[in-house]
C-alpha positions, 0 to 999 in steps of 0.5 A: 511504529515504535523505533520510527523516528517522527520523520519516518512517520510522517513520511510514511503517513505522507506516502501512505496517502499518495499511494492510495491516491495513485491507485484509486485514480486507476480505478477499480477496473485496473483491479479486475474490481477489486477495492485496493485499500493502502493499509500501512507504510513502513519505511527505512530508517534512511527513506529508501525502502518502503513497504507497502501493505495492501488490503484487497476486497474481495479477498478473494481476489487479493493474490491477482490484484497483488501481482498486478500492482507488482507488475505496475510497480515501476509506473506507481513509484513515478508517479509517487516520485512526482508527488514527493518530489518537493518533499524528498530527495529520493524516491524510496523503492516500493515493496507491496505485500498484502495486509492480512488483517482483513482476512482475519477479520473475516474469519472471526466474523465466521467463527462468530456466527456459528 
């Protein structure tokens, strides 16, 4: 986070929040189940791109989910541009990659029962 200007923050924090709005207004059905968590937002300096990180539960199904959210990125930046509207003048393209931190988490946890 350090380098990011107070704004950038705020707006990433504002779209982090929306985001994850969007997708649990879906429901987990569009997710073949999954629970989609919006980890983090990074975005430009300029407010033009976002990147997006996603945790997927099961992680087993974090690869699948991932597509489907790429497949259905144009419809999510929509609607988040319906939300930022008020807020921003453009609606920054978004990039969603997965947060791995999770499956990290997960290891340890079975590198610690044994």
């Amino acid at each position: 986070m350090e380098g990011e200007s107070t704004r950038q923050q705020k707006v990433a924090k504002q779209i982090q929040k929306d985001l994850a709005e969007i997708i649990r207004s879906k429901g987990m059905a569009a997710f073949d189940g999954a629970l989609v968590t919006v980890s983090e937002v990074r975005i430009s300096p300029d407010l033009s791109f976002a990147k997006v990180f996603i945790s997927v539960f099961p992680s087993g199904k974090a690869q699948k989910i991932l597509e489907i959210i790429k497949d259905s990125s144009r419809t999510i930046r929509g609607e988040l541009g319906r939300l930022v509207a008020k807020q921003l003048r453009i609606v920054p393209e978004l990039a969603f990659y997965l947060d791995g931190s999770l499956d990290y988490a997960e290891h340890i946890d079975e590198l610690l029962k044994k």
